[in-house]
C-alpha positions as CSV (number, residue, x, y, z in Angstrom):
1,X,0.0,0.0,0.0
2,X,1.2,3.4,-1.0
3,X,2.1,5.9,1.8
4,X,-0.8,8.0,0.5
5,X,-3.1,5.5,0.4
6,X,-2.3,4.4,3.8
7,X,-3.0,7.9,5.2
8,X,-6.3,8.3,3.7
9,X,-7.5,4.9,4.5
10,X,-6.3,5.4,8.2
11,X,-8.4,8.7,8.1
12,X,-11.1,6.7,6.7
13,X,-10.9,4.0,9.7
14,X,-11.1,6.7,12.5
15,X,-14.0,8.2,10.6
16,X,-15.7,5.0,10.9
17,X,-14.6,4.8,14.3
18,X,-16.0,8.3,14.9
19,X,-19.7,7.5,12.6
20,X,-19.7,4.4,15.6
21,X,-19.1,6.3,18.2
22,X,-17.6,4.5,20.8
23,X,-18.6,1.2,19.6
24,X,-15.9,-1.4,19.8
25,X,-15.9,-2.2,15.8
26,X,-14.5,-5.0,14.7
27,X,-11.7,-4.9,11.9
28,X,-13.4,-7.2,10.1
29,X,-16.3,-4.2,9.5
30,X,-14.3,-1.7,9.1
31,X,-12.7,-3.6,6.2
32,X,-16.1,-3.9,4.9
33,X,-16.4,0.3,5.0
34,X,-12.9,0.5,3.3
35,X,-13.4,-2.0,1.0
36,X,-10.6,-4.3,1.6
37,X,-9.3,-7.1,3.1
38,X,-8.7,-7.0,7.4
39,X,-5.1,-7.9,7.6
40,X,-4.6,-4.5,5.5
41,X,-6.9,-3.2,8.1
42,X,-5.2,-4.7,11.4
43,X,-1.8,-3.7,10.1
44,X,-2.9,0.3,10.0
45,X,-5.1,-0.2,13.4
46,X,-1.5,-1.1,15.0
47,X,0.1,1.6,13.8
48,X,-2.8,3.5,15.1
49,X,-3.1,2.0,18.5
50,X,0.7,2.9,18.8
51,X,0.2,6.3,18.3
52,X,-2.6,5.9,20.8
53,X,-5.1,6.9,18.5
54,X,-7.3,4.0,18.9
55,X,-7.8,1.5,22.0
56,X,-8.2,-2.4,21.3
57,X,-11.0,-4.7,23.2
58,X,-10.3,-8.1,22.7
59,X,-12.7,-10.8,22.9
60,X,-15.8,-11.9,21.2
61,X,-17.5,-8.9,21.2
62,X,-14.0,-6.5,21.1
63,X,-12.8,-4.1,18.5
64,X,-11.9,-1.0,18.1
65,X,-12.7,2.5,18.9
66,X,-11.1,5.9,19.2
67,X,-9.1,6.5,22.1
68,X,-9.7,9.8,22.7
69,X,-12.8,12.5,21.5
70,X,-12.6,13.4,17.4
71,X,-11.5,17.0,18.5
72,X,-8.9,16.1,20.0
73,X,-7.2,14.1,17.3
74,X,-5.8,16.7,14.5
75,X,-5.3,14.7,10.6
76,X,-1.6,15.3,11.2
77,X,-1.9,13.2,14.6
78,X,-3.0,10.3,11.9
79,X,-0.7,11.4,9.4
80,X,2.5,11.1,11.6
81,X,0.9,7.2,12.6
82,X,0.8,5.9,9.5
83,X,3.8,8.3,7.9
84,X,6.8,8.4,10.6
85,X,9.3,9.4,7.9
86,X,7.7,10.4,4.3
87,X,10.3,9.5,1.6
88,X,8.3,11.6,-1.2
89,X,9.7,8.8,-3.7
90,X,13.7,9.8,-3.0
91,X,14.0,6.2,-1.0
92,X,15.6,4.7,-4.2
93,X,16.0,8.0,-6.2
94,X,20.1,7.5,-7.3
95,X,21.1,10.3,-9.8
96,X,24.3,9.9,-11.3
97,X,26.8,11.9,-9.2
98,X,29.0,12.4,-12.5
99,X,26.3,14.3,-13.8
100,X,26.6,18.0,-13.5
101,X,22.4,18.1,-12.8
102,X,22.6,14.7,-11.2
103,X,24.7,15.8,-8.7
104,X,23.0,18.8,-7.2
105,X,19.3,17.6,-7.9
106,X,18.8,15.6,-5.1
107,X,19.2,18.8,-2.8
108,X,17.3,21.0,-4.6
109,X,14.5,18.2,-4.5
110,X,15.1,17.9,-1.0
111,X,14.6,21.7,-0.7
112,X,11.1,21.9,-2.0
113,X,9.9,18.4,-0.4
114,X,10.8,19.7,2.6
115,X,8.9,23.2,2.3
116,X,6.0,21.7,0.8
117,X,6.0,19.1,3.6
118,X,5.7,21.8,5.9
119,X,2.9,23.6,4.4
120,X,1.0,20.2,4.7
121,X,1.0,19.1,8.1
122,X,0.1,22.9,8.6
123,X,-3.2,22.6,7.1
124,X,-3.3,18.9,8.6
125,X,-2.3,20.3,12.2
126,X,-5.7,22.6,11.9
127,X,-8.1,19.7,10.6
128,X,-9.5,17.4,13.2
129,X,-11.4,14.6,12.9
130,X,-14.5,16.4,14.2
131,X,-14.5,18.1,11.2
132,X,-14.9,15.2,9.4
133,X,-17.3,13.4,11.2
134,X,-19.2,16.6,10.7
135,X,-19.0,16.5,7.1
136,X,-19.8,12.8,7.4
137,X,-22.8,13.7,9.6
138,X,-24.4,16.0,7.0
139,X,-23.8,13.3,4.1
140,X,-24.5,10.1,5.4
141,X,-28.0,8.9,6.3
142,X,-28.6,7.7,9.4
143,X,-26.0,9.0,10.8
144,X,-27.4,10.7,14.2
């Protein structure tokens, strides 16, 4: 799974967590909502419940819900979960260093990534997962 794709799915799993509000939700379900299969689910829930994002019931009637109130949990808390230590794609990025633009690319690169990385987990620092559940609320039927 691609770091972006694990970000937005994670997102998606504590909006699911946050439409069940405080439910313990089996992975299993939430796979369902996702659309894929658990393990991919359980993998990204650990990740989570490092972070301390979520709490774990085991059991037959465990699962999984937030560990602390939507408000409280910005989209860069998620982010930083799932994302410890975004590459941006230079993890195997080798220019030649013989080549006058090889050699100096990978700074300038790292230049902008970084800048632009910064500007992101601004605007993920000031959206919380309140805000989406409130989006979610005036969407989703049934929801309450």
């Amino acid at each position: 799974m691609t770091g972006n794709s694990r970000f937005a799915v994670s997102v998606h799993i504590l909006a699911y967590l946050a439409y069940r509000h405080g439910a313990a939700v089996p992975s299993a379900e939430i796979a369902g909502s996702v659309s894929t299969h658990p393990v991919v689910i359980r993998r990204l829930l650990s990740s989570l419940l490092k972070a301390r994002l979520v709490n774990a019931q085991k059991g037959a009637t465990g699962g999984f819900s937030l560990a602390s109130a939507p408000q409280n949990i910005s989209l860069l808390d998620i982010y930083r979960a799932v994302e410890p230590d975004p590459k941006h794609g230079l993890r195997t990025f080798t220019p030649n260093p013989k080549c006058p633009v090889g050699a100096k690319i990978e700074t300038i690169i790292h230049g902008v990534f970084f800048k632009a990385q910064a500007s992101m987990e601004a605007e993920l620092a000031r959206v919380t997962l309140a805000a989406i559940d409130q989006e979610l609320h005036s969407v989703c039927p049934g929801k309450k």
